[in-house]
N, CA, C and O atoms as CSV, one atom per row, in Angstrom:
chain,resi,resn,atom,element,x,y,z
A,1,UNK,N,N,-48.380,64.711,298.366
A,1,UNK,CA,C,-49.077,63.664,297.660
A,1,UNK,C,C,-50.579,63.968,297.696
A,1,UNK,O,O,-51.021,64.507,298.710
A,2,UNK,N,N,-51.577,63.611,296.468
A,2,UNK,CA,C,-52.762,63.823,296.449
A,2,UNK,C,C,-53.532,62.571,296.152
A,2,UNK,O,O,-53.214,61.733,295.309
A,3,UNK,N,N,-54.432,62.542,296.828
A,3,UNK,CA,C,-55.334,61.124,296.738
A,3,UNK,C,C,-56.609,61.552,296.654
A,3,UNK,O,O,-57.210,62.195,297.516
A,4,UNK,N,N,-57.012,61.195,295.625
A,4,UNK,CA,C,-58.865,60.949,294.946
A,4,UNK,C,C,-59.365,59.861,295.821
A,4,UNK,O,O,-59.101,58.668,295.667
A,5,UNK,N,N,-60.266,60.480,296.948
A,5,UNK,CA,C,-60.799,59.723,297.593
A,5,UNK,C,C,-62.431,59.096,296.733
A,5,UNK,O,O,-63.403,59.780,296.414
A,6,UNK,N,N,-62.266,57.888,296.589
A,6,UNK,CA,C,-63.749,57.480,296.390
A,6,UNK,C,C,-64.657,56.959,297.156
A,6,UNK,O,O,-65.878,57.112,297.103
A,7,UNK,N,N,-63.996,56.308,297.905
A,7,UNK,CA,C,-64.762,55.610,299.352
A,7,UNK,C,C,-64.417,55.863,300.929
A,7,UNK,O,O,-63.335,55.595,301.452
A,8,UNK,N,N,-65.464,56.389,301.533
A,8,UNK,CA,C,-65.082,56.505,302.757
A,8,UNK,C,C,-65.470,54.839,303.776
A,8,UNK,O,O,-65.568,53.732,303.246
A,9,UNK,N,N,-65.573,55.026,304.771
A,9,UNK,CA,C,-65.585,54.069,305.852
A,9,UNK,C,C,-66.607,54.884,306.738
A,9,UNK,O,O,-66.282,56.053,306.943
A,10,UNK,N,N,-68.107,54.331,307.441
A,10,UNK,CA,C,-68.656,55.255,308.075
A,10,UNK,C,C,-68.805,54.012,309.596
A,10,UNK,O,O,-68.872,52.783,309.617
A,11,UNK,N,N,-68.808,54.812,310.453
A,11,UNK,CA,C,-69.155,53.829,311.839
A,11,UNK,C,C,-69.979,54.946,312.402
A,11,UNK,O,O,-69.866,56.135,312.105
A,12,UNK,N,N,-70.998,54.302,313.431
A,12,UNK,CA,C,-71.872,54.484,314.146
A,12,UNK,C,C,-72.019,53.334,315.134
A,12,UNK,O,O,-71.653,52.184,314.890
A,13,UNK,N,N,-72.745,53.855,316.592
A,13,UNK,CA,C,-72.553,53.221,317.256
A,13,UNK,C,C,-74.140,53.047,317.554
A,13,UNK,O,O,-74.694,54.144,317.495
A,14,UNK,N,N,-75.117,51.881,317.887
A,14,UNK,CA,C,-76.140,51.210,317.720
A,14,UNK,C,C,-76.726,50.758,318.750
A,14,UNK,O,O,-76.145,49.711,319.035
A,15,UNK,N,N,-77.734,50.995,319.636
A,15,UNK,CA,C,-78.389,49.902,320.373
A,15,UNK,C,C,-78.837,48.341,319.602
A,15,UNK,O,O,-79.567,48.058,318.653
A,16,UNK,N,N,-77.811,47.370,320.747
A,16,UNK,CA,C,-78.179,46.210,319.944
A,16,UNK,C,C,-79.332,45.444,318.968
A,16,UNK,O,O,-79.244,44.724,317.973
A,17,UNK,N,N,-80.690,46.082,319.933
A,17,UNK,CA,C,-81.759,45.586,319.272
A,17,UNK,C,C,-82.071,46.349,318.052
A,17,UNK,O,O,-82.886,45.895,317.249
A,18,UNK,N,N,-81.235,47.947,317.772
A,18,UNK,CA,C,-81.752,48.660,316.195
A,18,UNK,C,C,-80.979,47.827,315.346
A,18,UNK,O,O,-81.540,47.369,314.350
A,19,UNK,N,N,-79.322,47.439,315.650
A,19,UNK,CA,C,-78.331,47.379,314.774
A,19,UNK,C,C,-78.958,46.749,313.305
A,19,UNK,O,O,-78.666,47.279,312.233
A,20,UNK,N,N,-79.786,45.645,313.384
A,20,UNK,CA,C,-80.111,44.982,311.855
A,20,UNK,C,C,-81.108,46.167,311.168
A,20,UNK,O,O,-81.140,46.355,309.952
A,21,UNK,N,N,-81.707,46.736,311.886
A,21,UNK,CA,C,-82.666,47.847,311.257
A,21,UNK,C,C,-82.080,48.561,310.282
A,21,UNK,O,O,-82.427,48.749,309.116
A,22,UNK,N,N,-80.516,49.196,311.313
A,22,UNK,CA,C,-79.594,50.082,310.640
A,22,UNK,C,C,-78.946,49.571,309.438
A,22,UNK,O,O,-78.666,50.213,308.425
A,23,UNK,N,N,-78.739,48.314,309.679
A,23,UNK,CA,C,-77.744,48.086,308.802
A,23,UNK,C,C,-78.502,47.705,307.485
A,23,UNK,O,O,-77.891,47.888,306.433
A,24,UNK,N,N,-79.731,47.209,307.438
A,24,UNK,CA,C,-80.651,47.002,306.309
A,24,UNK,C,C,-81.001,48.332,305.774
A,24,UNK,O,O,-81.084,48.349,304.546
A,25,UNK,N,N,-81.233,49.477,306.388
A,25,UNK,CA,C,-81.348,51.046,305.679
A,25,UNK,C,C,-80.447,51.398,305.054
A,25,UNK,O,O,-80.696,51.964,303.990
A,26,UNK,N,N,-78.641,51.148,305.583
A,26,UNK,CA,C,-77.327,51.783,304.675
A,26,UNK,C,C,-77.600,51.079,304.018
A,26,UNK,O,O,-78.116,51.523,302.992
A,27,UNK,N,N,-77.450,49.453,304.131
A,27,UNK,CA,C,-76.923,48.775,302.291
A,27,UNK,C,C,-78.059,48.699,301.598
A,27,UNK,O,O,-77.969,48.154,300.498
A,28,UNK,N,N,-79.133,49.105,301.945
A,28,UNK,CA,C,-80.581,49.241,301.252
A,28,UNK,C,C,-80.468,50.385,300.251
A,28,UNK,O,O,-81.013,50.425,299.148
A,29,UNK,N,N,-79.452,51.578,300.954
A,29,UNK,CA,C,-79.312,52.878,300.283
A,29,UNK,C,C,-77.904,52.625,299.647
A,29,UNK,O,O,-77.461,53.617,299.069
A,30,UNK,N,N,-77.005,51.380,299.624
A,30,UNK,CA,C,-75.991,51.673,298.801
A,30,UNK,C,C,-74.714,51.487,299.459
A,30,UNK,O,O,-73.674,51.392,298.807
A,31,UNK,N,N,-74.732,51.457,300.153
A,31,UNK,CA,C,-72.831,51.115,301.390
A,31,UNK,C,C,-73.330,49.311,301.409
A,31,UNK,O,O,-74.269,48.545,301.192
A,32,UNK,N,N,-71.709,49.398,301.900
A,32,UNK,CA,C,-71.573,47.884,302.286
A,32,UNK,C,C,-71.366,47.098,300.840
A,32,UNK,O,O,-71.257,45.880,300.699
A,33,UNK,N,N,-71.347,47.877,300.041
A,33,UNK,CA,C,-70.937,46.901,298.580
A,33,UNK,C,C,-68.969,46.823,298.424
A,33,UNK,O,O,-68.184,47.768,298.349
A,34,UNK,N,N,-68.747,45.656,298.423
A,34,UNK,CA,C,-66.975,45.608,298.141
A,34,UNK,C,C,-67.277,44.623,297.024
A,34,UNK,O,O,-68.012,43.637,297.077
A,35,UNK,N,N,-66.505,45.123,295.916
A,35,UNK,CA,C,-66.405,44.100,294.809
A,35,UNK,C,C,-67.758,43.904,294.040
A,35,UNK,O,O,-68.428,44.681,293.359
A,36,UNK,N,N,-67.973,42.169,294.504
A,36,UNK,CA,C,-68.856,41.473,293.582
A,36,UNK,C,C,-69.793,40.966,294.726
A,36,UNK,O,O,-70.581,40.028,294.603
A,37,UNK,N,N,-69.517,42.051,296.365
A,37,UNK,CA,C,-70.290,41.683,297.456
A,37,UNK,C,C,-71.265,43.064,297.995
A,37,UNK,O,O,-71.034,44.271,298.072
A,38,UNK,N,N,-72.075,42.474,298.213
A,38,UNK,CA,C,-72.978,43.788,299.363
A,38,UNK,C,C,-73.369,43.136,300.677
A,38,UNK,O,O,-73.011,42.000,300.990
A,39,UNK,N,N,-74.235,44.042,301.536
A,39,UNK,CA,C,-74.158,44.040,302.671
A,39,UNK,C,C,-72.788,43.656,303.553
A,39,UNK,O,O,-72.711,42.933,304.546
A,40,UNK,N,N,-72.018,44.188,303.038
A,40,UNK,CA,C,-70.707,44.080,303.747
A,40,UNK,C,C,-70.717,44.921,304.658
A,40,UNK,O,O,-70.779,46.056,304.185
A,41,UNK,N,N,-70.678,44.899,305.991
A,41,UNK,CA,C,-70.468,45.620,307.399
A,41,UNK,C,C,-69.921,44.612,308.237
A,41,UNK,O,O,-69.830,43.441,307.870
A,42,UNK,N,N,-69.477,45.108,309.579
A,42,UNK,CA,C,-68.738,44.688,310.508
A,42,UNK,C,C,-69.562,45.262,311.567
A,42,UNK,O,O,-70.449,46.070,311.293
A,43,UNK,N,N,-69.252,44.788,313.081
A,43,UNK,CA,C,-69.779,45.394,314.188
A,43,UNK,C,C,-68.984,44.954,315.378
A,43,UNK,O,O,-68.312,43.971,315.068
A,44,UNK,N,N,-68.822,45.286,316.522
A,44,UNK,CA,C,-68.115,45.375,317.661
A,44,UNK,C,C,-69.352,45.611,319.002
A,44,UNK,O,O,-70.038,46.633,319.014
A,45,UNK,N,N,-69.496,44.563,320.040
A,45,UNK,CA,C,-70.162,45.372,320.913
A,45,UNK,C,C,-69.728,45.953,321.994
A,45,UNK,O,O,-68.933,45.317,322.686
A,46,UNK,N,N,-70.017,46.902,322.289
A,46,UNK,CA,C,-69.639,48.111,323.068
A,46,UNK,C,C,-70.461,48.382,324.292
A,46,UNK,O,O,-71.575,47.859,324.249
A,47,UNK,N,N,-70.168,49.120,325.452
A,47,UNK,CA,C,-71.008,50.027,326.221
A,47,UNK,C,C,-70.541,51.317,325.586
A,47,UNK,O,O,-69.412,51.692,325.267
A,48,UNK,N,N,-71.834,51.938,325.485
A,48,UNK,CA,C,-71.846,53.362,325.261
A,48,UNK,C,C,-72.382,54.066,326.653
A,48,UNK,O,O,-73.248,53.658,327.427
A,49,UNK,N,N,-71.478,55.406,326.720
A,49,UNK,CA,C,-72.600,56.072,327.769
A,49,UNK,C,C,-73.078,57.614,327.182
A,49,UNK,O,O,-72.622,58.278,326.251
A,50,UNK,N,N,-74.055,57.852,328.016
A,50,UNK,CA,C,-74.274,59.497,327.702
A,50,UNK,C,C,-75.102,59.737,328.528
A,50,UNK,O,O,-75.694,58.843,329.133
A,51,UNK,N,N,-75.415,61.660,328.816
A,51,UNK,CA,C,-76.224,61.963,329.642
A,51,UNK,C,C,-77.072,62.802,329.014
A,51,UNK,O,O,-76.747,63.695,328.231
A,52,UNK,N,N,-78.166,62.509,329.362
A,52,UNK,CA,C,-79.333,63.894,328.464
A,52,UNK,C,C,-79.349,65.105,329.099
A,52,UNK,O,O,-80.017,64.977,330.125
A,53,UNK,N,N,-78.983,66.082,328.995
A,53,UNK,CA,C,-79.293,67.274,329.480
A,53,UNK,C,C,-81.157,67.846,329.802
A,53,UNK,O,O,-82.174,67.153,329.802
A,54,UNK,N,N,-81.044,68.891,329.972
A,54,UNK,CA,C,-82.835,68.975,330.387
A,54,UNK,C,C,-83.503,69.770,328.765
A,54,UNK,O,O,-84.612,70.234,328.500
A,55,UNK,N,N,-82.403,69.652,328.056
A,55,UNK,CA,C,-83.536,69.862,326.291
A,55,UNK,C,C,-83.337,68.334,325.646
A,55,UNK,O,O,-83.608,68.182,324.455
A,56,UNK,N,N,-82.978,67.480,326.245
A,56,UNK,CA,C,-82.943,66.068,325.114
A,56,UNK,C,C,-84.021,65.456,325.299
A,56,UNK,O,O,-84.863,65.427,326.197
A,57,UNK,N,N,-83.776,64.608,323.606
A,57,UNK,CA,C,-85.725,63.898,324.029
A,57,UNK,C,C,-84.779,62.386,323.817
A,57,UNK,O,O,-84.486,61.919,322.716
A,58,UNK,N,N,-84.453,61.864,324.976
A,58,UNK,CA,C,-84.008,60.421,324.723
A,58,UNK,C,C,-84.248,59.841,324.355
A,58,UNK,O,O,-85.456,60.065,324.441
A,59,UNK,N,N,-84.125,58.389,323.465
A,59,UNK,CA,C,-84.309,57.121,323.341
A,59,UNK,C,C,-84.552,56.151,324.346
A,59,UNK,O,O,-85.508,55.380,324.267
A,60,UNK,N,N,-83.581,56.141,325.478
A,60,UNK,CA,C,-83.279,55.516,325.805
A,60,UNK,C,C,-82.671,56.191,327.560
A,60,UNK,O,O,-81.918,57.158,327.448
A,61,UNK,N,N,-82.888,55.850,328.656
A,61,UNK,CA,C,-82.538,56.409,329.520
A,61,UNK,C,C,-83.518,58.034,329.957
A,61,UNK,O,O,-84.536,58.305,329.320
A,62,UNK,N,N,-83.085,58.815,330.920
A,62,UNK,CA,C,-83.832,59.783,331.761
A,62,UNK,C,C,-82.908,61.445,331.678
A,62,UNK,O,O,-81.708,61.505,331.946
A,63,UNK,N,N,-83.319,62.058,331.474
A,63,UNK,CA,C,-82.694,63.532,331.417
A,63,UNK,C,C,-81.607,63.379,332.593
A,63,UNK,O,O,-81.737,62.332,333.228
A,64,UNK,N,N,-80.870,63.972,332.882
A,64,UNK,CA,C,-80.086,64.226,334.021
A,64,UNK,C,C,-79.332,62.875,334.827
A,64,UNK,O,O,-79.010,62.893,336.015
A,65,UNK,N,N,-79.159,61.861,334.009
A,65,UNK,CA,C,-79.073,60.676,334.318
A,65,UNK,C,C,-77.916,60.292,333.555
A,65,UNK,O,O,-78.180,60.461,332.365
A,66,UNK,N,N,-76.477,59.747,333.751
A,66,UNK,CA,C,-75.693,59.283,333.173
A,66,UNK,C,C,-76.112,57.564,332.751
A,66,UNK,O,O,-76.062,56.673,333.599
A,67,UNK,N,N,-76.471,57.348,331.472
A,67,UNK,CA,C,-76.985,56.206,331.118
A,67,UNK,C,C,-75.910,55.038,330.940
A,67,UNK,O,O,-74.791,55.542,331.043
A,68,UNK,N,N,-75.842,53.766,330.729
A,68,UNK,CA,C,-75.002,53.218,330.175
A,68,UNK,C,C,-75.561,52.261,329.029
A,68,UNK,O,O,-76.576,51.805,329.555
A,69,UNK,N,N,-75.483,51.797,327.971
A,69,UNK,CA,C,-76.180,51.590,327.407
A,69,UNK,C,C,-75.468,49.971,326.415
A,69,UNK,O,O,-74.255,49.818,326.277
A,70,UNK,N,N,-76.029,49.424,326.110
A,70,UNK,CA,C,-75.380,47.847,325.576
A,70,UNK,C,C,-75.519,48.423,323.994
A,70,UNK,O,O,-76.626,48.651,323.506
A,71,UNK,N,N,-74.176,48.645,323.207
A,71,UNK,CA,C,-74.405,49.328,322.058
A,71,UNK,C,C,-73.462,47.897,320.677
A,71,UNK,O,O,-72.749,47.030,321.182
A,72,UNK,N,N,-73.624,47.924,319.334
A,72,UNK,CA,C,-72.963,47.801,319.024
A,72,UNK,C,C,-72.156,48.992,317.632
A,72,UNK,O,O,-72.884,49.811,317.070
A,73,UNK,N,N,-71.148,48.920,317.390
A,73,UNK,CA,C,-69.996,50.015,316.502
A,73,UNK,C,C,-70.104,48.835,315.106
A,73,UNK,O,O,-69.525,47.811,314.745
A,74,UNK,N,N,-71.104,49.626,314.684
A,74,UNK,CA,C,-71.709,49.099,313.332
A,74,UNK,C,C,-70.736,49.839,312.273
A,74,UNK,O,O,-70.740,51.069,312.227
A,75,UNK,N,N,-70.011,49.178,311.536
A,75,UNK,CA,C,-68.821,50.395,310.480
A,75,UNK,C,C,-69.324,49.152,309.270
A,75,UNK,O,O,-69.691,47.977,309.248
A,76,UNK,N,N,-69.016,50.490,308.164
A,76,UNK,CA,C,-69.416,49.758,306.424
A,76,UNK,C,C,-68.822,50.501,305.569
A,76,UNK,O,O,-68.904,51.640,306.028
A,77,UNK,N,N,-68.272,50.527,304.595
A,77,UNK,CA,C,-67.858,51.513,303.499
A,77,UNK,C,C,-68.652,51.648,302.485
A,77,UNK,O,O,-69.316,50.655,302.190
A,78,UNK,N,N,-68.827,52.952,301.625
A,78,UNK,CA,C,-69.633,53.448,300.961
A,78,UNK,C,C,-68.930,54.526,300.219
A,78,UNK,O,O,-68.101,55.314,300.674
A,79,UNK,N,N,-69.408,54.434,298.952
A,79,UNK,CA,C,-68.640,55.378,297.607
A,79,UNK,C,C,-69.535,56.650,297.727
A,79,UNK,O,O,-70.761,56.755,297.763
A,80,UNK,N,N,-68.198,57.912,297.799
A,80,UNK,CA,C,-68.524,58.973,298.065
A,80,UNK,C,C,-69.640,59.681,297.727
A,80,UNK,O,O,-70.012,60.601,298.455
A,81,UNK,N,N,-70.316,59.346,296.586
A,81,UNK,CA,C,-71.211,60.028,295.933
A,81,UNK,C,C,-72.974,59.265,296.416
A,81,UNK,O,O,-74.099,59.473,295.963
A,82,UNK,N,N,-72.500,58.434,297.425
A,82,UNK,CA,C,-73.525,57.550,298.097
A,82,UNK,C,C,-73.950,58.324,299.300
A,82,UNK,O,O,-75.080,58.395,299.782
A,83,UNK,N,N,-72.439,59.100,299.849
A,83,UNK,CA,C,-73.087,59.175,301.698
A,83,UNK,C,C,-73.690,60.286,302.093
A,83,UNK,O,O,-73.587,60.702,303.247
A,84,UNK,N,N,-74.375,60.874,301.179
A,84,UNK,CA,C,-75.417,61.872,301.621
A,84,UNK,C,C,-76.904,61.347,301.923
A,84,UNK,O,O,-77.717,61.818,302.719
A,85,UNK,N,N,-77.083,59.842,300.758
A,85,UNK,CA,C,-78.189,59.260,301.065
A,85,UNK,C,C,-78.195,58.645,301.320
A,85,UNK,O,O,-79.343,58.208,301.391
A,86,UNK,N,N,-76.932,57.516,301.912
A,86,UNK,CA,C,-76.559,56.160,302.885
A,86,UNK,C,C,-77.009,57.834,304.462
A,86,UNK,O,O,-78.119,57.954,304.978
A,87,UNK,N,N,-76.167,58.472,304.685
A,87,UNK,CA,C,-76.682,59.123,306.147
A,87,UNK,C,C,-78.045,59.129,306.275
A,87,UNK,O,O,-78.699,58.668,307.211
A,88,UNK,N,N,-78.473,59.721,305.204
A,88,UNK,CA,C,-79.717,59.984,305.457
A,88,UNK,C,C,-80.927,59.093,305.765
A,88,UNK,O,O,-81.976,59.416,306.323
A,89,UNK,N,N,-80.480,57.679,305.189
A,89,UNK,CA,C,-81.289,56.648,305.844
A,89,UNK,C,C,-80.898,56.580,306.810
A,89,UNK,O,O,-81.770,57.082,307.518
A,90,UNK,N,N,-79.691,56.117,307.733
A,90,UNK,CA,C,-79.077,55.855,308.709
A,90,UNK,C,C,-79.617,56.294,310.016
A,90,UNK,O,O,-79.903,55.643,311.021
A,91,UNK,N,N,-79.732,58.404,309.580
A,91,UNK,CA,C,-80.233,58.923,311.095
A,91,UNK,C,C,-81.980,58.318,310.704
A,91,UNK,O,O,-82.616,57.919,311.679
A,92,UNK,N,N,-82.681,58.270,309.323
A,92,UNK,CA,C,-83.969,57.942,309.715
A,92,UNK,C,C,-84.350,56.886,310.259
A,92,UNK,O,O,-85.370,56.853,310.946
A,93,UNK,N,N,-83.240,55.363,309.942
A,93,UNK,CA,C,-83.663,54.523,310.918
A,93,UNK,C,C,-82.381,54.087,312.104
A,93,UNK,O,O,-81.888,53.054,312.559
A,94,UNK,N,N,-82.276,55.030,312.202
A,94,UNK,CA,C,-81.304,55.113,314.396
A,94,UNK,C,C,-82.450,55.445,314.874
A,94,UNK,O,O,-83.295,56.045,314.210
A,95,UNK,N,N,-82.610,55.069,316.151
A,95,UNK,CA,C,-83.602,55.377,317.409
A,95,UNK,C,C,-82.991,56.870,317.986
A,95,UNK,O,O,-83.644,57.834,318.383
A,96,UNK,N,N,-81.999,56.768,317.922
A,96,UNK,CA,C,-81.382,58.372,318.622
A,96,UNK,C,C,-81.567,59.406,318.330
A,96,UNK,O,O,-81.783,59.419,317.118
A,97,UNK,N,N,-81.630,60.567,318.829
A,97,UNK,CA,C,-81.726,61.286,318.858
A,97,UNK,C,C,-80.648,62.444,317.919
A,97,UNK,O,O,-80.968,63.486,317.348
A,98,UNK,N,N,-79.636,61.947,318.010
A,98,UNK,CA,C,-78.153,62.287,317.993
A,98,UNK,C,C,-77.145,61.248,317.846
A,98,UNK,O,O,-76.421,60.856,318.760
A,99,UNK,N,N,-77.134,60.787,316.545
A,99,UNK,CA,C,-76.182,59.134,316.661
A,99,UNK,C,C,-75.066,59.685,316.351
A,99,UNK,O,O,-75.074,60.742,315.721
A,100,UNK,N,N,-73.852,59.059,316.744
A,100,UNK,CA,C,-72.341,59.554,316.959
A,100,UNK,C,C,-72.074,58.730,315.763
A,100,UNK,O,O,-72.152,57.510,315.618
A,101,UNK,N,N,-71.647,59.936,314.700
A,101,UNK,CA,C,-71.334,59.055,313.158
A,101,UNK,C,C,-70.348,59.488,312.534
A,101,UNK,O,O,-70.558,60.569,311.985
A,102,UNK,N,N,-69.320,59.053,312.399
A,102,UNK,CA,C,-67.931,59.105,311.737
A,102,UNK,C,C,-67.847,58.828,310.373
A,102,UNK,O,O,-68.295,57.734,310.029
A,103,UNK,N,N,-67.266,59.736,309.305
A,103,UNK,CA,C,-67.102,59.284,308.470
A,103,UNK,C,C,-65.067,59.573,308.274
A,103,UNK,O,O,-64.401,60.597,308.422
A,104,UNK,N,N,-64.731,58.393,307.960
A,104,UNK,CA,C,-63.391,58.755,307.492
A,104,UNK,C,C,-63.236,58.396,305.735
A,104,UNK,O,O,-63.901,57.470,305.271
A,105,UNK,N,N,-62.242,59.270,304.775
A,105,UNK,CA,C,-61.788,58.823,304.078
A,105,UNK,C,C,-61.305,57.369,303.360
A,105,UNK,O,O,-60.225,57.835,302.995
A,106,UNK,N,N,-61.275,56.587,303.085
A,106,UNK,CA,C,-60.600,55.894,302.063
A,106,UNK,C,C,-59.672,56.243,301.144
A,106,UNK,O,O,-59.823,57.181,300.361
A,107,UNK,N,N,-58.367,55.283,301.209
A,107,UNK,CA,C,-57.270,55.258,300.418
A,107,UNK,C,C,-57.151,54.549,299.586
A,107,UNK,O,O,-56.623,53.581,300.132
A,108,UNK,N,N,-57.282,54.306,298.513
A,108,UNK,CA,C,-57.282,53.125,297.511
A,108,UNK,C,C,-55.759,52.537,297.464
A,108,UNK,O,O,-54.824,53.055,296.853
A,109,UNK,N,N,-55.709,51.189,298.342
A,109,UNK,CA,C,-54.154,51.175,297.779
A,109,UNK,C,C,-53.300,50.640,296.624
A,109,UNK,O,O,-52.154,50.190,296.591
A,110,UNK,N,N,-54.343,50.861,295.583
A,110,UNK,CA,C,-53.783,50.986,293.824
A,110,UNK,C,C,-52.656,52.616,294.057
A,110,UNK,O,O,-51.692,52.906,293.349
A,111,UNK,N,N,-53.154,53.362,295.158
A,111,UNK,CA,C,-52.570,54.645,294.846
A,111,UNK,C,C,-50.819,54.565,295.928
A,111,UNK,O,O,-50.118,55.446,296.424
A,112,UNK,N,N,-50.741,53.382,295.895
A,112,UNK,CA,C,-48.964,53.229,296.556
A,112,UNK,C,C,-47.851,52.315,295.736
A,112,UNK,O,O,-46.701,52.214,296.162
């Protein structure tokens, strides 16, 4: 079976105090529209952890230090021909260094 993907689903995971930053840059650039709606996103809050090695320039936390961090898993969908410049706002307004960003596919289920 073959499926014409048009929309993926992107999540990233957020320090609480960026999350509205972030989420005003994607649907500013175009995600988060369903239908006859925009700014459509969801979020989850999370602990995130990570450790900086001795080349990272952190955000948040100390080189050599396992951090833990109060995050939220900011996810939105966005039409394929969007997420080169929905990302590209995204990493310009994340605080990180390195934001952990998923994009999965979309299935339209007109196609079952």
């Amino acid at each position: 079976m073959v499926f014409d993907v048009k929309r993926v689903k992107i999540f990233v995971t957020v320090p609480i105090e960026d999350v509205q930053k972030v989420r005003d840059a994607v649907c500013k650039a175009g995600a988060g529209e369903i239908g006859n709606y925009s700014y459509c996103t969801t979020s989850v809050k999370s602990i995130g952890t990570f450790l900086p090695n001795e080349k990272a320039n952190p955000h948040i936390g100390t080189r050599g230090q396992l951090e833990f961090v109060e995050e939220e898993k900011l996810e939105f969908v966005c039409e394929v021909e969007k997420v080169k410049n929905v990302v590209a706002k995204l990493r310009e307004s994340h605080p990180y260094e390195e934001p952990a960003i998923d994009i999965i596919p979309l299935i339209d289920e007109q196609c079952f």
